[in-house]
MDAnalysis code that builds the backbone (N, CA, C; Angstrom):
import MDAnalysis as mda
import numpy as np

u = mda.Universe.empty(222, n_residues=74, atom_resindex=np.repeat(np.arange(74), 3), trajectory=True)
u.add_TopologyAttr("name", ["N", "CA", "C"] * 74)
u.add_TopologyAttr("resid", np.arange(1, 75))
u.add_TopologyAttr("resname", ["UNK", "UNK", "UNK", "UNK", "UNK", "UNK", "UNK", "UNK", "UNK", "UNK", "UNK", "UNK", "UNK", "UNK", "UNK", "UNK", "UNK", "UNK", "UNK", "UNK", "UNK", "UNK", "UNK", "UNK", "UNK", "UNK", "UNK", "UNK", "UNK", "UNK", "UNK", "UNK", "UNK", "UNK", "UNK", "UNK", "UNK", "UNK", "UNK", "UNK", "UNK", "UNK", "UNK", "UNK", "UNK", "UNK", "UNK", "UNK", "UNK", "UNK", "UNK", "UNK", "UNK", "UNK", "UNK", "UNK", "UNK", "UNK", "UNK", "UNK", "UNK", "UNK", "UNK", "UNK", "UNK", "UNK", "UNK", "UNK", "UNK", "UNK", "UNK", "UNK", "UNK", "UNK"])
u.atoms.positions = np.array([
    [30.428, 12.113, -12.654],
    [30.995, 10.779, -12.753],
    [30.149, 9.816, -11.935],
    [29.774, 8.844, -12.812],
    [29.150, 8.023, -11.596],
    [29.747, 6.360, -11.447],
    [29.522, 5.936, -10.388],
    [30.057, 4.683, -10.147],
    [29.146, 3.617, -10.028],
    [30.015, 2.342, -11.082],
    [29.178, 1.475, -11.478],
    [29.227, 0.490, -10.424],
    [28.143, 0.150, -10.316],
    [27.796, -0.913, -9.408],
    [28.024, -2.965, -10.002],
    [28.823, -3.736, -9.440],
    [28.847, -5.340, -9.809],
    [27.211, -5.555, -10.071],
    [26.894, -6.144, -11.156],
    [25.669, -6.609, -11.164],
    [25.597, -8.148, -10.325],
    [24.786, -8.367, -9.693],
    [24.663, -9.869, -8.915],
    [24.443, -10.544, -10.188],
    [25.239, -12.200, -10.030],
    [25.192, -13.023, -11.267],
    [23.249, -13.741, -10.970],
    [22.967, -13.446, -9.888],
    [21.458, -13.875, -9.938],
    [20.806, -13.343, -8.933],
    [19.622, -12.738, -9.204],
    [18.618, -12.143, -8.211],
    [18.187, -13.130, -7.407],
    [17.623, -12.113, -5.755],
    [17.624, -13.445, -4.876],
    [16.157, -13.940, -5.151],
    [16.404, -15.193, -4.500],
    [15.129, -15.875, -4.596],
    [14.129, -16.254, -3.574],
    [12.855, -16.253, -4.229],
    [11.456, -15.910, -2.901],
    [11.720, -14.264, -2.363],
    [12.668, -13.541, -3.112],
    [12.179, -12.454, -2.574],
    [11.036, -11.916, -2.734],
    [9.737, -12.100, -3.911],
    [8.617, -11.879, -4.069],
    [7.350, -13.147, -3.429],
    [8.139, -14.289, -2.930],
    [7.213, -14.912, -2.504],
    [7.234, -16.498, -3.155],
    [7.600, -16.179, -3.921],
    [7.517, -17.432, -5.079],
    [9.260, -17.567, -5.520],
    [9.269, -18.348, -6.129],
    [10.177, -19.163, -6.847],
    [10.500, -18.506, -8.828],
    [11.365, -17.766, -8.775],
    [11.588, -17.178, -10.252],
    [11.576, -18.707, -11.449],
    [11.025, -18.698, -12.265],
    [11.574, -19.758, -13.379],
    [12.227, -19.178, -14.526],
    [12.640, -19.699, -15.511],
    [13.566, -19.727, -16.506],
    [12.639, -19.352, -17.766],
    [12.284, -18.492, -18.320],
    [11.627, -18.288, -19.345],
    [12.410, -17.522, -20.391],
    [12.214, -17.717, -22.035],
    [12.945, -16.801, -22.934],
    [11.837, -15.809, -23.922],
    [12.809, -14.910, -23.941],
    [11.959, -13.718, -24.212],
    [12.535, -12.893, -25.439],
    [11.920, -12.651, -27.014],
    [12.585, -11.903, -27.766],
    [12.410, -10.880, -27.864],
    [13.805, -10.186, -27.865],
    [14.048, -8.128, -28.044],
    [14.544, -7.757, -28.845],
    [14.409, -6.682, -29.672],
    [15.135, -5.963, -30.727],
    [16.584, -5.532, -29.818],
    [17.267, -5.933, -30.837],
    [19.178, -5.326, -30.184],
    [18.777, -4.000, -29.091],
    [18.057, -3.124, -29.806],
    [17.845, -1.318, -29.384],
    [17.139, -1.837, -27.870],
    [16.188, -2.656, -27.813],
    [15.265, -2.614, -26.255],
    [16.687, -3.885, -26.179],
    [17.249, -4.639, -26.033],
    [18.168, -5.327, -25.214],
    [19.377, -4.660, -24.494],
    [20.014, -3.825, -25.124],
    [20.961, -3.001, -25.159],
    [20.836, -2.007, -24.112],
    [19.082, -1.545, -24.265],
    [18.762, -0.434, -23.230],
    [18.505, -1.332, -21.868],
    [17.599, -2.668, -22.254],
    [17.920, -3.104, -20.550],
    [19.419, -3.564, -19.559],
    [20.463, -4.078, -20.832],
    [21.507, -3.984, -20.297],
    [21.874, -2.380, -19.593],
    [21.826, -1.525, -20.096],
    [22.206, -0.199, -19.570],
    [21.693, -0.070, -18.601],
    [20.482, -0.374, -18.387],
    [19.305, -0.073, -16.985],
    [20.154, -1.074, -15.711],
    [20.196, -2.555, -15.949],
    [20.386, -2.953, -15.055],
    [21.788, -2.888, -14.934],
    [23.006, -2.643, -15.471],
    [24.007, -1.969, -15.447],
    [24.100, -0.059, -14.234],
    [23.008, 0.234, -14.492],
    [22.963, 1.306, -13.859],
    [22.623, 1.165, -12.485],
    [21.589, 0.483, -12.235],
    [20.937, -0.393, -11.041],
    [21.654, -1.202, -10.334],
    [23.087, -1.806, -10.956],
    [22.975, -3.038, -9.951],
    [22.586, -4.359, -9.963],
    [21.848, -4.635, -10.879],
    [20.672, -5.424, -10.490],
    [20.682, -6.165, -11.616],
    [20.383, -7.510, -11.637],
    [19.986, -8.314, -12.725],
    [19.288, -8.163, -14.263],
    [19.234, -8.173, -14.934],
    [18.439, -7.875, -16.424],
    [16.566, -8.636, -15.966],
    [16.771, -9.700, -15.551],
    [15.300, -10.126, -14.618],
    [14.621, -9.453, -13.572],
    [15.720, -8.998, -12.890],
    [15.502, -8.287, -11.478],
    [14.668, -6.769, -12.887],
    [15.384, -6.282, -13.386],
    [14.629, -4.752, -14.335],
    [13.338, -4.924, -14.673],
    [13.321, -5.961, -15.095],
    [11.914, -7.097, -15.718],
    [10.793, -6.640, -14.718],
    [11.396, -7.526, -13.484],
    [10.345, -7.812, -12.710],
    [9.673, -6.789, -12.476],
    [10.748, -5.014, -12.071],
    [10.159, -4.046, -11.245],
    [9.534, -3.362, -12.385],
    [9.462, -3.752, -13.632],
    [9.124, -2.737, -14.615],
    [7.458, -3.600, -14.380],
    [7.130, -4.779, -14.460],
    [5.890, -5.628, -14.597],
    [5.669, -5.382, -12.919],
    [5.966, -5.166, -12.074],
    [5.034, -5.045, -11.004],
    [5.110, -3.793, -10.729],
    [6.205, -3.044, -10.920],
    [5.549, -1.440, -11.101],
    [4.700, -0.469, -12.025],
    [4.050, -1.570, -12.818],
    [2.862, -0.609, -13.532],
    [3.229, -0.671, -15.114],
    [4.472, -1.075, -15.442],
    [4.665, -1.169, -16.695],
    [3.934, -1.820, -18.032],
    [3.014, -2.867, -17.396],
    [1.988, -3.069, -17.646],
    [1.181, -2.040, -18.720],
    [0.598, -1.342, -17.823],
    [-0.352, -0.085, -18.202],
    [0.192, 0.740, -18.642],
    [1.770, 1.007, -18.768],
    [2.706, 1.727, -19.742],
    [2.350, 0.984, -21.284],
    [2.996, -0.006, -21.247],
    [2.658, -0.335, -22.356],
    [1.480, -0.554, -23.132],
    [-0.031, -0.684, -22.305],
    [-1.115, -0.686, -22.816],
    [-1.410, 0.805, -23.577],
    [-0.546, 1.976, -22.665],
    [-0.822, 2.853, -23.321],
    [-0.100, 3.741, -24.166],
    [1.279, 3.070, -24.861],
    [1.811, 3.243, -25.626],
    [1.346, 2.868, -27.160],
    [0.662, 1.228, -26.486],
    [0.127, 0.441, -27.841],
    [-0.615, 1.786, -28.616],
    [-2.157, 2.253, -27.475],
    [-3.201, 3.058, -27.739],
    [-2.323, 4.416, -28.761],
    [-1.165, 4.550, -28.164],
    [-0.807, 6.138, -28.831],
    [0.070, 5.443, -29.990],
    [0.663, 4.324, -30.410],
    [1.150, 3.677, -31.673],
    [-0.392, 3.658, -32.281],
    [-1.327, 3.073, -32.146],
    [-2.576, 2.847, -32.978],
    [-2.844, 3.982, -33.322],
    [-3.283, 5.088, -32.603],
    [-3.546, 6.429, -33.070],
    [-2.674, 7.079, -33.741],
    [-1.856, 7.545, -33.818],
    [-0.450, 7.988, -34.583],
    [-1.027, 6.947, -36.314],
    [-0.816, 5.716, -36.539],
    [-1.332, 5.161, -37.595],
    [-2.122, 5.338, -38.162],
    [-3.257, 5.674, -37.652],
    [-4.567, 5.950, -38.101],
    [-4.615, 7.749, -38.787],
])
């Protein structure tokens, strides 16, 4: 059984240094759904998931997902 954590209605701010802005971003229902679950699991904001996925390397996850979608096609 696990226990769900209140998500904060907003991540804090300048915790990285800077100032968060307001940007919109489109997801298939299936990847929206799963970041609700994530930051549902976490605690943590749907931005706050964002952020740690792009400064923890997610980046280069996805560069190398693209590479193994291209190959798989080919």
């Amino acid at each position: 059984m696990s226990i769900k954590m209140a998500r904060p209605k907003r991540a804090t701010r300048d915790q990285y240094g800077e100032t968060k802005q307001r940007y919109q971003i489109m997801l298939t229902e299936t990847s929206s759904l799963e970041l609700d679950k994530v930051a549902e699991e976490l605690g943590v904001t749907r931005s706050e998931v964002l952020e740690w996925m792009l400064r923890g390397g997610g980046l280069d996850i996805a560069k190398q997902y693209k590479t193994i979608q291209e190959s798989m096609a080919s």
